[in-house]
C-alpha positions in Angstrom: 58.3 -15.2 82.6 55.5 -14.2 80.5 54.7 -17.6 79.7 54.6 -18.6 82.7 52.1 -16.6 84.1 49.8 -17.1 80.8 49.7 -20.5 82.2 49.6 -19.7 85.5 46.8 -17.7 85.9 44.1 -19.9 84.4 45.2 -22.5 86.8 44.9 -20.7 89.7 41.6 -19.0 88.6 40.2 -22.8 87.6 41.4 -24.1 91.7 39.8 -20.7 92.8 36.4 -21.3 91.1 36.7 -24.7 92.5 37.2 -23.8 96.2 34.1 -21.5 95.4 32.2 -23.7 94.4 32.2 -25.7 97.0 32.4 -23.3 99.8 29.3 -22.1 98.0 29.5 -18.9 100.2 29.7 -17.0 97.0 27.2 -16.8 94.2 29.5 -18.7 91.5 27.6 -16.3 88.7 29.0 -13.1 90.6 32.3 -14.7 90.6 32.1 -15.6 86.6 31.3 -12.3 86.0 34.1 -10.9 87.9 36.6 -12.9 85.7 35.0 -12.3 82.4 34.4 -8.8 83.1 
């Protein structure tokens, strides 16, 4: 299960971004620091 989500995440996170991005309703650098922290 732990595996799983490892790989799970960053997959989602990555089609996130993308919808994002091209919604471009929000700013992709307050996004990118959301995920980094």
């Amino acid at each position: 299960m732990g595996s799983l989500s490892t790989t799970a995440a960053p997959m989602l996170a990555a089609h996130l971004i993308k919808d994002i991005l091209h919604n471009s309703k929000i700013d992709p650098a307050l996004v990118g620091e959301v995920i980094l922290g």
